[in-house]
Kinemage of the C-alpha trace (Angstrom):
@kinemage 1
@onewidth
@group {chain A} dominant
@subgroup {mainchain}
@vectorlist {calphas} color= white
{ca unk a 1} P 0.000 0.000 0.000
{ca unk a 2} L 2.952 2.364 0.832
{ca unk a 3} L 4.438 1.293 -2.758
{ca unk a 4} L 0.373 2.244 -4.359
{ca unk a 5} L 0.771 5.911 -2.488
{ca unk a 6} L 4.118 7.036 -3.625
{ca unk a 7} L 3.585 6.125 -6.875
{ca unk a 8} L 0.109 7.519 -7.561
{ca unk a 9} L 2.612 10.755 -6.607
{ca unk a 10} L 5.505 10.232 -8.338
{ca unk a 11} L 3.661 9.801 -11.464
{ca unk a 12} L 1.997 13.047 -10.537
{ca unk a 13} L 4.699 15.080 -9.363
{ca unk a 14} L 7.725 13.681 -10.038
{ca unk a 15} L 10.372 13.068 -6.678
{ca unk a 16} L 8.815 13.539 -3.583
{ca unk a 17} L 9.872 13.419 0.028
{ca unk a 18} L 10.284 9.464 1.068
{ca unk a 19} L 9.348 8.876 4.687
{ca unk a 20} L 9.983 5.363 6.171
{ca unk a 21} L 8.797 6.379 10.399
{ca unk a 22} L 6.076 7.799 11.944
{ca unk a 23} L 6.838 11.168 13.201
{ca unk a 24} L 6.376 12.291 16.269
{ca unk a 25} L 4.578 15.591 17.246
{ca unk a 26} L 8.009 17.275 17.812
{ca unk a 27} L 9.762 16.437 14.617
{ca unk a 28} L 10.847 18.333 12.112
{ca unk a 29} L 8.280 18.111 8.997
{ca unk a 30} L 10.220 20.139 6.706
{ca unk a 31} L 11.729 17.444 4.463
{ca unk a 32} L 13.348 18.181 0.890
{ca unk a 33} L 12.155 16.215 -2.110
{ca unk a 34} L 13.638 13.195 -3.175
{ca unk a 35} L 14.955 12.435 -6.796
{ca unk a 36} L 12.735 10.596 -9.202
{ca unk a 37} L 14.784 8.004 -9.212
{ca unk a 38} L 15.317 7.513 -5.762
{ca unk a 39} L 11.501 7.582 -5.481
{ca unk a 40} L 11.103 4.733 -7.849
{ca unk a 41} L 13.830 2.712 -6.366
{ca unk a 42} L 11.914 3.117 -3.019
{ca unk a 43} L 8.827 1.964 -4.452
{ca unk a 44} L 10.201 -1.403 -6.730
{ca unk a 45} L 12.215 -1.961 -3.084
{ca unk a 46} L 8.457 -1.931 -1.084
{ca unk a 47} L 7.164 -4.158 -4.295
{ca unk a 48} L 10.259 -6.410 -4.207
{ca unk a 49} L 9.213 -7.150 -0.098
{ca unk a 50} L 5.420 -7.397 -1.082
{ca unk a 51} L 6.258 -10.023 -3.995
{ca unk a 52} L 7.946 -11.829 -1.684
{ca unk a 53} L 5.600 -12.145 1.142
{ca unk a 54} L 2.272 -12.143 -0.563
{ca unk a 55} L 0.378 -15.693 -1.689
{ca unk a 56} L 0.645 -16.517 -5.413
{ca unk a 57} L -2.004 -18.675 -5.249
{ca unk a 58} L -4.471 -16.286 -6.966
{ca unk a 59} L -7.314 -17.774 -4.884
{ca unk a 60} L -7.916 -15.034 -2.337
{ca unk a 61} L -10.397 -12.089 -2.010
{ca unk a 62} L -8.987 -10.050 -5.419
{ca unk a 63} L -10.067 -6.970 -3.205
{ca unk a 64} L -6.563 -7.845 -1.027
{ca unk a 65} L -3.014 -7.631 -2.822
{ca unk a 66} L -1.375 -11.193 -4.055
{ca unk a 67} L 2.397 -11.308 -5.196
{ca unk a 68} L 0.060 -11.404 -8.374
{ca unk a 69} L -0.924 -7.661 -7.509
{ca unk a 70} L 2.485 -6.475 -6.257
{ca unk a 71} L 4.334 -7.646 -9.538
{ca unk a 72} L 1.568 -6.597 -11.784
{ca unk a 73} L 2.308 -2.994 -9.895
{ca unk a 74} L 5.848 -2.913 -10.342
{ca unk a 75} L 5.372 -3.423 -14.226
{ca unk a 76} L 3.312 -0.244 -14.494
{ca unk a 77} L 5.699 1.419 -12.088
{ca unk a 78} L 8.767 0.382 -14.171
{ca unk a 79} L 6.986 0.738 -17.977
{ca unk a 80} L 6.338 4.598 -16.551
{ca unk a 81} L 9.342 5.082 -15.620
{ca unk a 82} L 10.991 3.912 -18.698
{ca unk a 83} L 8.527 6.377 -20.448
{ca unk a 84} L 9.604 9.895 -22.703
{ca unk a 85} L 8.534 12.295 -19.824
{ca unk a 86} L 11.468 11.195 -17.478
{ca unk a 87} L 13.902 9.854 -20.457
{ca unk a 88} L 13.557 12.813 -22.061
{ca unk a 89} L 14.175 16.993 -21.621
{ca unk a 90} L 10.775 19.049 -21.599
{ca unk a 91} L 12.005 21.699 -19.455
{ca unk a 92} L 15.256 22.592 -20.621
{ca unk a 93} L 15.486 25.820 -17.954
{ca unk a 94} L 14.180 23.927 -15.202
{ca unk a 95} L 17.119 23.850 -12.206
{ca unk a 96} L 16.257 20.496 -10.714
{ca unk a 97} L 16.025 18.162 -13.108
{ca unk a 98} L 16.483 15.153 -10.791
{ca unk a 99} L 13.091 15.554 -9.430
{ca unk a 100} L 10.865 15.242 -13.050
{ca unk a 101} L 13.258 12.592 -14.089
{ca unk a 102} L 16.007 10.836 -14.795
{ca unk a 103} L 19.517 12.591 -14.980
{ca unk a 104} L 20.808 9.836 -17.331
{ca unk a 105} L 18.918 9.936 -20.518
{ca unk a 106} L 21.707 8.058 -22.301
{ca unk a 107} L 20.702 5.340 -24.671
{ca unk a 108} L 22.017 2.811 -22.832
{ca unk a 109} L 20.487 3.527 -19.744
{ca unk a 110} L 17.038 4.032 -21.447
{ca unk a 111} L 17.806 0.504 -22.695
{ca unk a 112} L 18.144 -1.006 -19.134
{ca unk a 113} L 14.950 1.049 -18.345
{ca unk a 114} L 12.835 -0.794 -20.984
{ca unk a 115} L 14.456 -3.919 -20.517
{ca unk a 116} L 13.952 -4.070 -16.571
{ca unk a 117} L 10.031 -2.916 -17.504
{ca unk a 118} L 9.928 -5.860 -19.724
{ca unk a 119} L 11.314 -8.326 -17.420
{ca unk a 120} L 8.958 -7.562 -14.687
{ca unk a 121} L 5.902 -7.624 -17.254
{ca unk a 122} L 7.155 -11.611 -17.603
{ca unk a 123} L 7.436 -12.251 -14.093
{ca unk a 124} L 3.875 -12.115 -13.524
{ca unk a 125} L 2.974 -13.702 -16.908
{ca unk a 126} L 5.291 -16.506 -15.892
{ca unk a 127} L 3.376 -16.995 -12.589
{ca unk a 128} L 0.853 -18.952 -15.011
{ca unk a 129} L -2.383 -17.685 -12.763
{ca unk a 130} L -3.728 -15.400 -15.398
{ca unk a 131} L -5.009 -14.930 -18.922
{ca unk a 132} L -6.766 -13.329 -21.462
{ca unk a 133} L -10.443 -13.933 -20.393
{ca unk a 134} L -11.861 -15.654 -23.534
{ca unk a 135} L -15.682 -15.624 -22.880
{ca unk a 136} L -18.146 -18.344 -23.454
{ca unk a 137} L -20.882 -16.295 -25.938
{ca unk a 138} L -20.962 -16.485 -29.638
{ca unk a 139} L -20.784 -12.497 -29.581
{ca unk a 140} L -17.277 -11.149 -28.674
{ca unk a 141} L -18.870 -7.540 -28.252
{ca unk a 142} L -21.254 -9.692 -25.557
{ca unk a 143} L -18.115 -11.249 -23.948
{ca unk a 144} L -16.623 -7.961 -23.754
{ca unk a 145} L -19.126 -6.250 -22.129
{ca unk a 146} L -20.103 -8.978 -19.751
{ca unk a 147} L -16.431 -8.965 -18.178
{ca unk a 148} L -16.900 -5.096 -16.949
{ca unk a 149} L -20.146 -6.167 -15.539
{ca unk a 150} L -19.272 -9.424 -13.861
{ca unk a 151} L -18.731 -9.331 -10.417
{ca unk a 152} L -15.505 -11.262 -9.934
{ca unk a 153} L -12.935 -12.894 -12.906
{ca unk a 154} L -10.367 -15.365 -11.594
{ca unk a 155} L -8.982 -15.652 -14.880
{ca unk a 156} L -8.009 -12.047 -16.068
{ca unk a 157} L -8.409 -9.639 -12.417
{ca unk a 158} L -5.357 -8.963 -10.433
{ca unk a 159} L -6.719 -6.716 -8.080
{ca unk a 160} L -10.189 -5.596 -7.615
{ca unk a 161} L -12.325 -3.038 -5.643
{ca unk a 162} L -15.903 -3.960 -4.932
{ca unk a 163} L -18.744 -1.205 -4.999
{ca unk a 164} L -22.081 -2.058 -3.024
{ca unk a 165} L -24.972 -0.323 -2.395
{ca unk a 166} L -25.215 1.783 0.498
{ca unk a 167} L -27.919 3.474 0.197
{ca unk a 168} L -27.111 7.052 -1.425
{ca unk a 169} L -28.539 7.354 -5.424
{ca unk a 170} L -25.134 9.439 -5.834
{ca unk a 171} L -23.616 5.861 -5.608
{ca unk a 172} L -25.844 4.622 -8.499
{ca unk a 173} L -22.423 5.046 -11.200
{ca unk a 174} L -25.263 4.275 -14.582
{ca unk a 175} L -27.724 7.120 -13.201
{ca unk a 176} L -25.017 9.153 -13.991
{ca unk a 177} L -23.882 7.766 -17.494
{ca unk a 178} L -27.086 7.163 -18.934
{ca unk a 179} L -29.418 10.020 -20.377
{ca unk a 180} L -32.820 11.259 -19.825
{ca unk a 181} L -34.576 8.669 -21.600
{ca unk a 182} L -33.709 6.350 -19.577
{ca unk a 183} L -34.402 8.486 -16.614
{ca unk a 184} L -30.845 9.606 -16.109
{ca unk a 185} L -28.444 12.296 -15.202
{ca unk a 186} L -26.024 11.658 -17.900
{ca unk a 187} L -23.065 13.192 -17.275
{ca unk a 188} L -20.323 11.362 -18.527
{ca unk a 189} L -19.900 10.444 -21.953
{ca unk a 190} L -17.199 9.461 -24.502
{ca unk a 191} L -16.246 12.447 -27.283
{ca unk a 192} L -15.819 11.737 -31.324
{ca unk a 193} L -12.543 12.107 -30.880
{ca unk a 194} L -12.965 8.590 -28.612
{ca unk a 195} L -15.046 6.762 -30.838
{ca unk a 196} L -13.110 7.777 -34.275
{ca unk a 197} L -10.700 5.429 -32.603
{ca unk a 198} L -12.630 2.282 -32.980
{ca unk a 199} L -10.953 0.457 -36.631
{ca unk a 200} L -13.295 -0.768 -38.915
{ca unk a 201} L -13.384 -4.986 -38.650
{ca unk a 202} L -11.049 -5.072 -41.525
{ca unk a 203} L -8.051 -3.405 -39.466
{ca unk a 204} L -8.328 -0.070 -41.192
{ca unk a 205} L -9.371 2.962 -39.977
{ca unk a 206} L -12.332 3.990 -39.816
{ca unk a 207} L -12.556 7.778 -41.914
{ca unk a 208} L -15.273 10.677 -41.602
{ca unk a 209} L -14.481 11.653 -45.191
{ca unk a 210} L -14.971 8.336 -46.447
{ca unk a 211} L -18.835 8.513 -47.759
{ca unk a 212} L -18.956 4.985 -46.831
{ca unk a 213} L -18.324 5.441 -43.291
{ca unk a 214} L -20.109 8.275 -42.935
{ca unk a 215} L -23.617 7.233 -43.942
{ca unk a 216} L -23.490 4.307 -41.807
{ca unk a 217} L -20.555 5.329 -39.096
{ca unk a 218} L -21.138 2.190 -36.758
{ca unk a 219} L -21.778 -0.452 -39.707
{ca unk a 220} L -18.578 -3.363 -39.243
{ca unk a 221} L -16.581 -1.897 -36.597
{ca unk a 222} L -14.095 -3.337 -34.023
{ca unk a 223} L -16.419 -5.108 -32.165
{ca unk a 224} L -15.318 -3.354 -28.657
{ca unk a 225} L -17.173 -0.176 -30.112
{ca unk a 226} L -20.399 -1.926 -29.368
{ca unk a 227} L -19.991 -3.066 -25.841
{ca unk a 228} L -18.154 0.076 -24.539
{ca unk a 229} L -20.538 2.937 -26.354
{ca unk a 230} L -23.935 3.388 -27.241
{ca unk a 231} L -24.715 5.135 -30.621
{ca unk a 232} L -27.538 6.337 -32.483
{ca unk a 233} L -29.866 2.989 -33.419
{ca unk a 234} L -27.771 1.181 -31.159
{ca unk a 235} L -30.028 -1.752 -29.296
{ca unk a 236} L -30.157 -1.077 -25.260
{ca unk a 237} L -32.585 -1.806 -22.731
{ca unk a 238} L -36.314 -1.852 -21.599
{ca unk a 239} L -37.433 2.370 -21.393
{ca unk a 240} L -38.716 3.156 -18.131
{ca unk a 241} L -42.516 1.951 -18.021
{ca unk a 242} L -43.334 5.939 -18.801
{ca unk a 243} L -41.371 5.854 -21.720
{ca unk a 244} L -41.819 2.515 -23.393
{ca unk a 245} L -44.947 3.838 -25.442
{ca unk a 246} L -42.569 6.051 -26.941
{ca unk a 247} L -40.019 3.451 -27.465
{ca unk a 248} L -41.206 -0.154 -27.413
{ca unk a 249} L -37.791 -2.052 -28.452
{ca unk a 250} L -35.130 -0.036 -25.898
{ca unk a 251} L -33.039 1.823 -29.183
{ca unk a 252} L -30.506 4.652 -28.805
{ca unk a 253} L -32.417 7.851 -30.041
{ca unk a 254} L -30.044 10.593 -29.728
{ca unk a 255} L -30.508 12.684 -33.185
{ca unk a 256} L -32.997 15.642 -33.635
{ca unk a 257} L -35.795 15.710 -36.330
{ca unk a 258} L -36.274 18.676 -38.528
{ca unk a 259} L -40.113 19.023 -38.585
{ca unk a 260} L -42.265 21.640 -40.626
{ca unk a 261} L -44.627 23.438 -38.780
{ca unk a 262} L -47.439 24.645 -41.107
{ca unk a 263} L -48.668 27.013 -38.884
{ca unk a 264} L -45.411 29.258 -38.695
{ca unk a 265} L -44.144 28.328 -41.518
{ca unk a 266} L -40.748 27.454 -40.370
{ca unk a 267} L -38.739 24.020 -39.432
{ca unk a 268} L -38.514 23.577 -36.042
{ca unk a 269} L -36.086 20.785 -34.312
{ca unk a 270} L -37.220 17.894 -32.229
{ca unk a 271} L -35.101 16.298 -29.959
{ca unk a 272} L -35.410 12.232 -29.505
{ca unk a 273} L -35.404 10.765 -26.437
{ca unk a 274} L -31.550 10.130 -25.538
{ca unk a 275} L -30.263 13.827 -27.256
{ca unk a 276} L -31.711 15.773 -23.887
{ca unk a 277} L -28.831 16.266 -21.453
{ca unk a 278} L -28.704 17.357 -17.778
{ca unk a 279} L -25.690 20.158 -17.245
{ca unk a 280} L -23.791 18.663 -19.964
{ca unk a 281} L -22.920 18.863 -23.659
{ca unk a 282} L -24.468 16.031 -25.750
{ca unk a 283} L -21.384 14.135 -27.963
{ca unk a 284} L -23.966 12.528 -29.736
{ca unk a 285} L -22.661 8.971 -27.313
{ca unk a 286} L -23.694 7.325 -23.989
{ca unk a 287} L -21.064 5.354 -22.265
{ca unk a 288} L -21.575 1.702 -22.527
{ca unk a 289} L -18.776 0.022 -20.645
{ca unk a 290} L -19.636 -1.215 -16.924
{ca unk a 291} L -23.220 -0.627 -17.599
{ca unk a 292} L -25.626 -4.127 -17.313
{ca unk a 293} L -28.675 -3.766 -19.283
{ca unk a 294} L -30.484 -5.937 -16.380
{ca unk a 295} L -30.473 -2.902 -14.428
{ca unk a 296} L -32.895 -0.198 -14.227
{ca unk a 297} L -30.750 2.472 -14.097
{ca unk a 298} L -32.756 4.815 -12.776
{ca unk a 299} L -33.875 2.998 -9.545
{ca unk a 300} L -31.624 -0.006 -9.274
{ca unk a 301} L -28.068 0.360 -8.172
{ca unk a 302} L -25.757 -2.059 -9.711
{ca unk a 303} L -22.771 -3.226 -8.483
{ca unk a 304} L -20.019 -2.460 -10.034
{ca unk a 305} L -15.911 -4.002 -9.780
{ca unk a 306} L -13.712 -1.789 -10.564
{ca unk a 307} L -9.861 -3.751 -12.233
{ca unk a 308} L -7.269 -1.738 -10.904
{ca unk a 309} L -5.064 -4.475 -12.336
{ca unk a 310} L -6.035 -6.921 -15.076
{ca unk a 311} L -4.059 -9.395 -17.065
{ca unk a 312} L -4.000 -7.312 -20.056
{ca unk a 313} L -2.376 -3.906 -18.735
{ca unk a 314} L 0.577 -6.646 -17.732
{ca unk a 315} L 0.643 -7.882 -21.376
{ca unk a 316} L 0.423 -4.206 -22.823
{ca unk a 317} L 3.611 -3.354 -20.767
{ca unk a 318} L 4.870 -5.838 -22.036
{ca unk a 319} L 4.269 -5.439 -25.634
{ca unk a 320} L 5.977 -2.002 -25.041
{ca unk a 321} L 8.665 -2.504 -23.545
{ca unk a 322} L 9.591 -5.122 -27.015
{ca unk a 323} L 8.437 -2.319 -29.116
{ca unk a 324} L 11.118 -0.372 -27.805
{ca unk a 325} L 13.709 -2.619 -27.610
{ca unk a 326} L 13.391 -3.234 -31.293
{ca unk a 327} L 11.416 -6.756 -30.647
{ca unk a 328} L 9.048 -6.154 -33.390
{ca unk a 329} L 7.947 -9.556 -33.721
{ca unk a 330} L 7.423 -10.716 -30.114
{ca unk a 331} L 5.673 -7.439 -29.629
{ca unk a 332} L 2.986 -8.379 -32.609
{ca unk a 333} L 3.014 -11.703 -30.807
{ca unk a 334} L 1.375 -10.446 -28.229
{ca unk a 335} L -0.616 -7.500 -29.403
{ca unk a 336} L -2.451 -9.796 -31.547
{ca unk a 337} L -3.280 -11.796 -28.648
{ca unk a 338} L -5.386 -8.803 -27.546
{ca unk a 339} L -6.444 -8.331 -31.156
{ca unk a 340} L -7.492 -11.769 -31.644
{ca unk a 341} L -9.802 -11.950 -28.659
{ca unk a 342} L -11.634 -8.804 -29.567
{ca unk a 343} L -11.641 -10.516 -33.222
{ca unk a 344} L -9.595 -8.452 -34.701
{ca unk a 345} L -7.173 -9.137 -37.878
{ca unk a 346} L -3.664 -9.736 -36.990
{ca unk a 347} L -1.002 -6.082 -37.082
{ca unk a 348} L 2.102 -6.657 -39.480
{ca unk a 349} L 3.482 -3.161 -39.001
{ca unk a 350} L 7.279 -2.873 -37.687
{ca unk a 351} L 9.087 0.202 -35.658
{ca unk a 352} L 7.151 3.552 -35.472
{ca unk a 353} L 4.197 2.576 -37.303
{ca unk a 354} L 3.807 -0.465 -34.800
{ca unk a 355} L 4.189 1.807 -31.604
{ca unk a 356} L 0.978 4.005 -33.220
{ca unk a 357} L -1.173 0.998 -33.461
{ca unk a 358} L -0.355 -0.206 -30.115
{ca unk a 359} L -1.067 2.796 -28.578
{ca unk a 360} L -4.697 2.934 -30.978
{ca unk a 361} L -4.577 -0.747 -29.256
{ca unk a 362} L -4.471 0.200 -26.141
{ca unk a 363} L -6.529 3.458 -26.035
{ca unk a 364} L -9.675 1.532 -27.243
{ca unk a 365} L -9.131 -1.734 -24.876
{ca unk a 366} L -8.303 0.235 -21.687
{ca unk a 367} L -11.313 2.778 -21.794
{ca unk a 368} L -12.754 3.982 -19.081
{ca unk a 369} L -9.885 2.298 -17.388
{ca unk a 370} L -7.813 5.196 -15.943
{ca unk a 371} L -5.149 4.551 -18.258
{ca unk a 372} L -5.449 7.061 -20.861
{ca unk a 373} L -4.485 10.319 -19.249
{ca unk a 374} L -1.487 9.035 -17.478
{ca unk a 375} L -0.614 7.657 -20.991
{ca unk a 376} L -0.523 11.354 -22.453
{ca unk a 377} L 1.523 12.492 -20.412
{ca unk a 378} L 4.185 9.394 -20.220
{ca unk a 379} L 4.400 9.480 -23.369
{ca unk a 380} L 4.182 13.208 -23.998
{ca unk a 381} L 1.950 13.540 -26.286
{ca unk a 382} L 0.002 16.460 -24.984
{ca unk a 383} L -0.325 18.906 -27.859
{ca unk a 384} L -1.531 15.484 -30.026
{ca unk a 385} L -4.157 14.169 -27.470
{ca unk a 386} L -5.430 18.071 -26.198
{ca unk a 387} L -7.723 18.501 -29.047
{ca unk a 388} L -10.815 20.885 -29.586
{ca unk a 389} L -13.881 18.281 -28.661
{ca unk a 390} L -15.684 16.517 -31.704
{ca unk a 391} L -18.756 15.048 -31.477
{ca unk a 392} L -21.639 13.383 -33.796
{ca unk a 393} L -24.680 15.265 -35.179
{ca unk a 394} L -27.676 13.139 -35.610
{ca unk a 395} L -30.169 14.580 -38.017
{ca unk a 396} L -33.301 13.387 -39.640
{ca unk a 397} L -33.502 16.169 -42.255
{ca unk a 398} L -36.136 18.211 -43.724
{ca unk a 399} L -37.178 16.647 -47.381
{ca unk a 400} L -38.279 19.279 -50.479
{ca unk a 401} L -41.556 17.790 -49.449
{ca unk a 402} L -41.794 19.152 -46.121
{ca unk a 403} L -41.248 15.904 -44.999
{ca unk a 404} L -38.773 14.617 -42.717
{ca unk a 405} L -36.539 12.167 -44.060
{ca unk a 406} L -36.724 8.344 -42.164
{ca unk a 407} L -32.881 8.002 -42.785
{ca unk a 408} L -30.758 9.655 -41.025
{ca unk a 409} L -27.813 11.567 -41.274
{ca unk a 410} L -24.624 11.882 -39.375
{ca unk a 411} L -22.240 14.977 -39.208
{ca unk a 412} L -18.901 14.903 -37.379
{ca unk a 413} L -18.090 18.509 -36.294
{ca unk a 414} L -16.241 20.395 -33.185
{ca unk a 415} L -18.534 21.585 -30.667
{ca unk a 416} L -18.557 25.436 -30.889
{ca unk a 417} L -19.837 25.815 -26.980
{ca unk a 418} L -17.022 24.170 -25.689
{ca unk a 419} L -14.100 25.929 -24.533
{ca unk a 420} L -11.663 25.321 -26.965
{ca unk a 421} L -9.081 23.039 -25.065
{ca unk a 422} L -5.087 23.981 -25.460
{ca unk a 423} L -2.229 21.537 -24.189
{ca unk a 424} L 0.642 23.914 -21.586
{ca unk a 425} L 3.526 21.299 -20.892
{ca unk a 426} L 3.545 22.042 -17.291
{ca unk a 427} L 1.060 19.927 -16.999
{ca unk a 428} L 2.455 17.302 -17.740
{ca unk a 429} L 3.242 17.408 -14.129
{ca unk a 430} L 0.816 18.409 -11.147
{ca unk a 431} L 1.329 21.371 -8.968
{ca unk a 432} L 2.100 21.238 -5.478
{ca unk a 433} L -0.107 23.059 -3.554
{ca unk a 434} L 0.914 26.363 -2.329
{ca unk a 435} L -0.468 24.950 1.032
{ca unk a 436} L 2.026 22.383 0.720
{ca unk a 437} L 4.749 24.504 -0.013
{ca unk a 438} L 3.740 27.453 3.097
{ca unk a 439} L 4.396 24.284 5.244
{ca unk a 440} L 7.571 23.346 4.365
{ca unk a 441} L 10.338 25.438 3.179
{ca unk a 442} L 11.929 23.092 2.201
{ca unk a 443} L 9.997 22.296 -1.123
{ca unk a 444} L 11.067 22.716 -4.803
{ca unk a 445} L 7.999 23.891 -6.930
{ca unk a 446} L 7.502 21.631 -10.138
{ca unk a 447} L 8.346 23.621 -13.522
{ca unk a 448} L 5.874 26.537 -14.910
{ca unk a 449} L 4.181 27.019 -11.563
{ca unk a 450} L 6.400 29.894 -10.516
């Protein structure tokens, strides 16, 4: 657990003062920051002593740390690590380097870097406990979905945290993420930019400004789209009993209609059931992934299990860490693994155009996951990822006879509302509070929060 704290602030502010004692009331608090990689040392060291002492036997409560769980840990802690933001200079002016990152950027030190990421990755895939959950459905969107919905996995969880009802709606995590015609809040959902991700089931990508695509936008995709997103026309649930006249067979209605009023003489727009939001900007997308369609929503609270480890994080560090060592072809080994499960055709691709489909890879596999933003930043790709939002426009247009058209049609456009959204490198790290710093003197501020 000590190991799980300083990294969640290493990885957010880079070096930070180790303690190893409890203090007593007369001690001196003001401690200086530690390097990064003293930090990180202190952390694999804590791991190292957990590994050791934990079961393997991957029977236990997954809501209590195995050796499983402490390995598992030190491979994110080492892939991160390994990573451009502390390999690399971002702040050239900044006068403590040592606490953002590594001092040695030399290639040969980068190359232990990956290599001791990689070899930790394999440690837990050679305790043989885990693996790629296969499913037992026909559907592999089905399987998919039904793993973030199951309660407990023995084949692909590492570590788990159980949420139970305890009586407060606020707990009720789909009230939130699904929209007002389902009697919901709904305010969480994925942007275009998300989606656009999703390949089409051939491998290629799927393209606004192919007319193809564009007519039919959710027509053959990777089959993850389906069970982590719900679309326009995409199949759901049972409407609340007050709704189900409108809405018999539980289908995604999130577009407007463009109906002529003869009495004004003008086109007015009518929203469907799913495009009303509460205190949030519609994307044109609900949120699919944890949600089980045998729960009402709106009155039942589900129970949800959160991964914070799974199988296949360990197997995408992995993957990485032979991308960058130049193992092309144990990398696609592996990566196709994932692929294959999800159904997906096999990558061929080699060296830079490799590392851009596993990071496609593992954008639209981790979702929701709480992988993504630590990912921008580790692998600095800020300016890249920071993009104006984009979201889908469903419309059922207005026909020459004053008519509105049964089909409808689907426009990909930036969200004009939205405050357009610029990347500033400092954050690639967090501030520390001022508070923080009025306590102890002895604190270095992190770069561009003068």
């Amino acid at each position: 657990m000590r190991a799980w704290a300083y990294f969640s602030l290493a990885r957010m502010f880079g070096g930070v003062p180790i303690v190893e004692r409890t203090f007593r009331l007369d001690d001196d608090f003001e401690l200086p920051r530690n390097s990064f990689e003293d930090v990180i040392e202190f952390i694999i060291s804590d791991l190292d002593m957990a590994a050791g002492l934990l079961s393997s036997s991957g029977s236990e409560d997954l809501a209590r740390p195995t050796k499983g769980a402490a390995l598992a840990l030190k491979s994110r802690v080492l892939i991160a690590a390994a990573s451009d933001l502390y390999n690399t200079t971002i702040f050239s002016g900044y006068a403590n380097p040592e606490l953002i990152g590594y001092t040695d950027k030399s290639n040969g030190k980068r190359t232990e870097r990956w290599q001791r990421a990689k070899d930790a990755a394999k440690a837990v895939m050679d305790l043989q406990i885990y693996s790629l959950w296969q499913g037992s459905n026909d559907s592999v969107s089905l399987n998919f979905a039904n793993y973030f919905t199951s309660i407990i996995n023995r084949d692909e969880d590492i570590l788990n945290r159980y949420m139970n009802y305890i009586g407060e709606y606020f707990n009720n995590m789909g009230y939130w993420m699904i929209g007002a015609g389902y009697s919901g809040q709904l305010n969480t959902m994925p942007i275009g930019q998300m989606v656009d991700r999703y390949e089409m089931r051939d491998g290629t990508k799927f393209d606004w400004n192919n007319p193809d695509h564009a007519s039919a936008p959710y027509k053959n995709r990777d089959p993850r789209l389906y069970s982590s997103v719900l679309y326009h026309g995409a199949h759901w649930r049972p409407r609340p009993l007050a709704l189900q006249p409108f809405d018999p067979d539980g289908i995604i209605q999130i577009g407007y209609k463009e109906v002529w009023n003869e009495a004004t003489s003008k086109v007015e727009l009518k929203s469907q059931l799913d495009a009303t939001v509460y205190g949030s900007v519609n994307t044109g997308y609900i949120n699919r992934k944890f949600l089980n369609p045998a729960y009402d929503h709106s009155s039942e609270y589900q129970p949800v299990t959160f991964r914070y480890l799974r199988y296949t994080e360990v197997i995408f560090n992995y993957i990485e860490a032979c991308i960058e060592l130049e193992q092309n072809e144990e990398a696609r080994t592996y990566l196709n693994m994932i692929r294959r499960r999800a159904d997906m055709p096999d990558i061929t691709e080699s060296g830079d155009e490799l590392r851009k489909r596993f990071r496609n890879e593992k954008k639209v596999e981790m979702f929701m996951e709480d992988q993504r933003f630590w990912d921008i930043r580790r692998w600095v790709i800020g300016p890249e990822a920071q993009t104006p939002t984009e979201i889908v426009e469903v419309r059922y247009k207005l026909l020459p006879d004053n008519t509105t058209s049964t089909v409808p049609t689907f426009i990909s456009k930036e969200k004009d509302e939205i405050p357009k959204r610029a990347w500033l490198d400092k954050v690639y790290y967090f501030p520390i509070m001022r508070t923080e710093m009025n306590r102890n003197s002895k604190l270095i501020q992190n770069p561009g929060y003068d």
